[in-house]
N, C-alpha and C positions, 0 to 999 in steps of 0.2 A: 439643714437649712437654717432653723430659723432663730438659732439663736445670735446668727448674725444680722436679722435684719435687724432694723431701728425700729422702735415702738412705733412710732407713727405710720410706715411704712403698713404695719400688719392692723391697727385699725383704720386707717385708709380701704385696704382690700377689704375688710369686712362690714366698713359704712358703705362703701362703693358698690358691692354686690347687694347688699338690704335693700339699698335704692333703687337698683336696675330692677330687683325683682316686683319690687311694688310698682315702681313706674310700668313694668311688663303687665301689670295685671291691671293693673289703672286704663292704659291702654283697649286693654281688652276691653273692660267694663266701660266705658264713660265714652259716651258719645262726645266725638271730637273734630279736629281738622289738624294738617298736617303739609306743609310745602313738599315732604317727601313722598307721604304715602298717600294724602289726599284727604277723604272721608273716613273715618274707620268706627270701629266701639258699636253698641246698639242704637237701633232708632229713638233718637230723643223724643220726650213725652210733647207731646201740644198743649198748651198754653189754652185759658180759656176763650181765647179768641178764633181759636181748632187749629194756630199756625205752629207750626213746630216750635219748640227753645231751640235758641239759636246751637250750635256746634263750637261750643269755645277752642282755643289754642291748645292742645295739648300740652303741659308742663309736666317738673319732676316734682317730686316726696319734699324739697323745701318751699314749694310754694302752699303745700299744706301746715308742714312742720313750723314754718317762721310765723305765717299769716291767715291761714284761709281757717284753720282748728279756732279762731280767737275772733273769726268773725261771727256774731250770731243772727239771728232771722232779724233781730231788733236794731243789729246794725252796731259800731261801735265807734268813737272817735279814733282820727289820727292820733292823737295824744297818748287814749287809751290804748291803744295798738301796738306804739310805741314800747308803751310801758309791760302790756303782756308777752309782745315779743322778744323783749329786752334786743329792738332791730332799732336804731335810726333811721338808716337810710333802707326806709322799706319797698319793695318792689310795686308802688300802687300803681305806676302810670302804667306799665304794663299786664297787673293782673284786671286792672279798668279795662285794657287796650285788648286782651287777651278774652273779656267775655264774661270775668268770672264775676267781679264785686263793681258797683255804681255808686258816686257819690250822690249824696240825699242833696236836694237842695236846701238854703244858706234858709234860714226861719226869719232871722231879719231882710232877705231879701227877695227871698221865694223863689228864686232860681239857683242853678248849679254855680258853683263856683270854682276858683284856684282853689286846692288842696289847703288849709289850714289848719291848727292844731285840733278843732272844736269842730273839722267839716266830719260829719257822719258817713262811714263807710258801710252799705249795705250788699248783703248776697245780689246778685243774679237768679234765676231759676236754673240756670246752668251751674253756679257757682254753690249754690245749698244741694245740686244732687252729687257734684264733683266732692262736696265738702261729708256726704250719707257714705260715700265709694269710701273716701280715704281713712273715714273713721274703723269702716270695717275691714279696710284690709292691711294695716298696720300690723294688728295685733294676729287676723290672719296668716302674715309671711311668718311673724315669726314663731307661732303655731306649726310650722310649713319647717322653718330650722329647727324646730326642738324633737320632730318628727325625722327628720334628716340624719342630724348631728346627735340626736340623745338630749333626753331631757335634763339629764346631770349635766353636760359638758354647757348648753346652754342656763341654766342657773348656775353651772361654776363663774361664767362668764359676764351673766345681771352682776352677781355679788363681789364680782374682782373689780367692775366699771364702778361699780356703787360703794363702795371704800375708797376710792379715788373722789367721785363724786360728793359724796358726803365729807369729806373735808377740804373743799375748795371752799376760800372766803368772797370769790367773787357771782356774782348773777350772771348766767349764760345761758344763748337761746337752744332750742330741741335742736337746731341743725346751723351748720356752717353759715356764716353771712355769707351774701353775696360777693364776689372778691374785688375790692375797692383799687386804686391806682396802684400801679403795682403789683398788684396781685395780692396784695396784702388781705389778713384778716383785720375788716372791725367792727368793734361793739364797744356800746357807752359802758363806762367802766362804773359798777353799782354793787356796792356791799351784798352780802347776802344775808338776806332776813332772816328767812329760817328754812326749815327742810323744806327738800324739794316734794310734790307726790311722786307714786311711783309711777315712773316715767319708760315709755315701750325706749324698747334694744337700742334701735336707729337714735335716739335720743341721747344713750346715756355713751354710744361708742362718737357719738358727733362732740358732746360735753366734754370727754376726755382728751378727744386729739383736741380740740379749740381751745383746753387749758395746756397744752404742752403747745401748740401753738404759739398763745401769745407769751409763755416765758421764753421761746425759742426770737419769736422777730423785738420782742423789746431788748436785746441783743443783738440784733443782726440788720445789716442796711438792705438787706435780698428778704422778698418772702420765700417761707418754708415752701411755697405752692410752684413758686419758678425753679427755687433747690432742686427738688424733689423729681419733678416733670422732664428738666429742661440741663440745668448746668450738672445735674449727676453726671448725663452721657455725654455730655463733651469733652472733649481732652484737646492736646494740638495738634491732632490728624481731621480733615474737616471732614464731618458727619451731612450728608443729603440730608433738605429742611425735611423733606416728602417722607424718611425715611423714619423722621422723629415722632408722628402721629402712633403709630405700627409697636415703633417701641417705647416709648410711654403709657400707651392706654389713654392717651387724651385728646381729644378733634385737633382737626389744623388751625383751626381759627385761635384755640389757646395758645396752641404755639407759634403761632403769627404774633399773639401777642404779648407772648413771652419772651421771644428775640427780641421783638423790636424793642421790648425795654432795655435789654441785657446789650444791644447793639448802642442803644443812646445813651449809655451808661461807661462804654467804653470796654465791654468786659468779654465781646465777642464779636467778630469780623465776618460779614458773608461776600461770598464770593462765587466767580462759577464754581461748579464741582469738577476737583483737575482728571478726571475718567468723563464724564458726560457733562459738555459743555451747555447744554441746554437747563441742566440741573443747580440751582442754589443749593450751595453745601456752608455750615459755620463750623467756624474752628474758635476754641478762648485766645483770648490774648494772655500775657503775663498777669496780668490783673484779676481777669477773670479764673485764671487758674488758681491765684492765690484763694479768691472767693470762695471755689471749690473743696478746697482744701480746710479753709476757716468752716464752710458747711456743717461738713462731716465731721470736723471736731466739736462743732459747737452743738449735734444731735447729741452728742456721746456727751458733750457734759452737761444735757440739758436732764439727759435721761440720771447721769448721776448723782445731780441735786434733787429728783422725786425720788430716787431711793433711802435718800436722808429725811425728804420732808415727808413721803406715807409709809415710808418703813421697808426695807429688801421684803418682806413677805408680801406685801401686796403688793410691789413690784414683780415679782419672782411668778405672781396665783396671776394675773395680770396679762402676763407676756406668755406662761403657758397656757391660759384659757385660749387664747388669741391663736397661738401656732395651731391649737387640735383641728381648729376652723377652718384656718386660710391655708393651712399646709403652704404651698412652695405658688406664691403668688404671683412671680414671674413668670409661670410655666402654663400649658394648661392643664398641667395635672393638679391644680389647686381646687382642693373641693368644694369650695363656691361656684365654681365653673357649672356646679351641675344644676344650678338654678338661676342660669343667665341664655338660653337661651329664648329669643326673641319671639315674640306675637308673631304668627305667620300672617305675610299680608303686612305688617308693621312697619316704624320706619327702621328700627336697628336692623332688621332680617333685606332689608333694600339696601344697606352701606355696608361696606366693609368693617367686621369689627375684629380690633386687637388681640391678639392673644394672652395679653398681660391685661393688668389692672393698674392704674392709678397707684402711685405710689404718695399722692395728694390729690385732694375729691380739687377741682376746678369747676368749683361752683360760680356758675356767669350768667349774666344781667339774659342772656337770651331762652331761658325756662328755666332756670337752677337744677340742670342735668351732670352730675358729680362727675362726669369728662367733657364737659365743655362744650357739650353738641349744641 
C-alpha cells in the first residue's frame, strides 16, 4: 500500500481517527445535546441555584485544540485569543451559541456587547467542565495508541512530526482551521518565535499536514480539502452525488459543498444519473479534468520539495512511522478502525458510517468534526 499514498492522505487518516476517538469519549463523558441522538453524556452538575448547567452542543477536539484550552476561568480577550490560537476567524459566535464561553460585559459600558478586540471571553460552567474532559483525555487516547500500536512505533512517530515541526519558520495552530471559502485553509501568516512546548500527537500530526497544506494551495487555485474529498474520484463517467459521501469518508453537506463550488467554477457538470433517473450524478468537464491531473502532480511535487528542505531521512522516518499506523486507509482493515467505533446510544452509531477515512480532515463551521458532520 502505502508507499503509494500521498503524505497527506496517511496523516489525514491518522488526525481523523485521534479525533473521532476523543470526540467518542468526549461524548461519552460531557453532558450534552444532540439533533441526532438527543440528550446523552452524564447528568450535568447543578448550579448553586440547585438548577442544572445547562447541556451545551456537542462538538469536536478543534473546538478545544483551536479555542476552549486558551480560555481560562479569568476569561481572555478576543485579541488575546487571537494571538494564542494563532486563529483569526475564530469559531465565538458559535461556541457562545453552543453553551460553552459568554462574553463579559463592555466595563466602559456595563452591558454585553458586539464582539471586539478587547471584549473578554469567559467559560461557561458547561464550558470549564467540557474544557477539565478534554484536558484529560487528549493525552489519555493517546495513552490508548501507545497501548495499541507500541510504545516505539508511537514515539518513532512524536520524533518523525517533531523534525518536521521544529524546523518550520512559520506559527501554526494545534489543529486544522476552520475551512474558509472554498474550502481552503487559513491562518495569519506569523514568523516563529521560538520552540514550540511539547505538544500532544493530534497537534503535532494537524502541524504537519497544515504546513504541507499551505505549500500545496499557495500553488494551487483548488483546496487540498475538495482535491482530496471530491475531484480525486471523478473522472468522465458520472459518479451518484449520494454515492460520494460512502466513498470519501466525509458528510453530504461537505460534499454539497464541494460541487457546488467545483460546479460554479466550471470544472464539473451534474445531471440525472443515466441508470436512475431520480439520482444526481457529476461527471469533470475538460477543465476540471485537467485540474485533476495538475492535483496529483502538484502532491508529488510538493512532497518532493520537503525532501530537499527536512532532508529524505526525515521524510523516509516520516512516511514509515505513518504507514505502521494507518496501514491501508481505504479499506477497513486499517488499523485505526479499531478505535473508531461509536458511543452506543451516540450520534455516529445512529448514521451510517464510511468504510474509509478522509483522505483530508473537513473541518466545518458546524462543530469542527474532521468529516464534515
Amino acid at each position: 500500500m502505502a508507499a503509494a499514498e500521498p503524505l497527506p492522505t496517511l496523516l489525514s487518516a491518522a488526525l481523523v481517527a485521534f479525533t473521532i476517538e476523543v470526540d467518542n469519549e468526549f461524548e461519552r463523558e460531557m453532558p450534552h445535546a444532540t439533533t441526532i441522538a438527543g440528550i446523552g453524556g452524564p447528568e450535568p452538575p447543578r448550579a448553586a441555584s440547585r438548577r442544572p448547567v445547562r447541556r451545551p452542543w456537542l462538538v469536536s477536539l478543534v473546538m478545544w485544540s483551536n479555542f476552549m484550552q486558551f480560555v481560562g476561568d479569568e476569561g481572555v480577550t478576543l485579541r488575546e485569543l487571537q494571538d494564542l490560537a494563532v486563529i483569526e476567524r475564530l469559531p465565538l459566535a458559535g461556541m457562545t451559541r453552543w453553551g460553552y464561553v459568554a462574553l463579559a460585559p463592555d466595563p466602559a459600558e456595563g452591558r454585553p456587547r458586539n464582539p471586539g478586540a478587547t471584549s473578554v471571553i469567559l467559560p461557561t460552567p458547561a464550558g470549564r467542565r467540557a474544557r477539565d474532559v478534554w484536558r484529560r483525555l487528549v493525552p489519555a487516547v493517546e495513552r490508548r495508541w501507545q497501548a495499541r500500536f507500541g510504545e516505539p512505533q508511537i514515539a518513532a512517530l512524536r520524533e518523525a512530526l517533531g523534525a518536521v515541526v521544529g524546523h518550520l519558520d512559520v506559527q501554526l495552530p494545534q489543529y486544522l482551521p476552520i475551512l474558509g471559502y472554498g474550502l481552503g485553509a487559513e491562518i495569519p501568516h506569523r514568523q516563529r518565535a521560538a520552540a514550540s512546548p511539547e505538544l500532544p500527537l493530534s497537534a503535532l500530526l494537524a502541524q504537519v499536514l497544515l504546513a504541507f497544506t499551505l505549500d500545496f494551495e499557495r500553488q494551487s487555485a483548488l483546496s487540498i480539502a475538495i482535491c482530496a474529498n471530491v475531484l480525486r474520484l471523478l473522472g468522465e463517467t458520472p459518479v451518484r452525488i449520494r454515492d460520494l459521501p460512502r466513498r470519501s469518508g466525509v458528510s453530504k453537506e461537505a460534499i454539497s459543498m464541494a460541487v457546488g463550488f467545483l460546479a460554479r467554477n466550471g470544472l464539473v457538470v451534474q445531471a440525472a444519473d443515466p441508470v436512475d433517473s431520480r439520482a444526481k450524478a457529476v461527471r469533470l468537464t475538460t477543465r476540471g479534468g485537467e485540474a485533476r491531473t495538475s492535483y496529483l502532480a502538484l502532491l508529488r511535487g510538493v512532497e518532493q520539495r520537503w525532501r530537499r528542505r527536512f532532508g529524505d531521512d526525515t521524510n523516509r522516518r516520516l512516511r514509515l512511522a505513518l504507514e505502521e499506523i494507518v496501514g491501508e486507509p481505504d479499506t477497513q482493515r486499517s488499523s485505526l478502525q479499531l478505535g473508531l467505533a461509536p458511543v452506543p446510544g451516540g450520534w455516529r452509531s445512529l448514521v451510517s458510517q464510511p468504510p474509509v477515512l478522509p483522505h483530508y480532515p473537513m473541518v466545518l463551521h458546524r462543530g469542527g468534526y474532521p468529516d464534515g458532520s
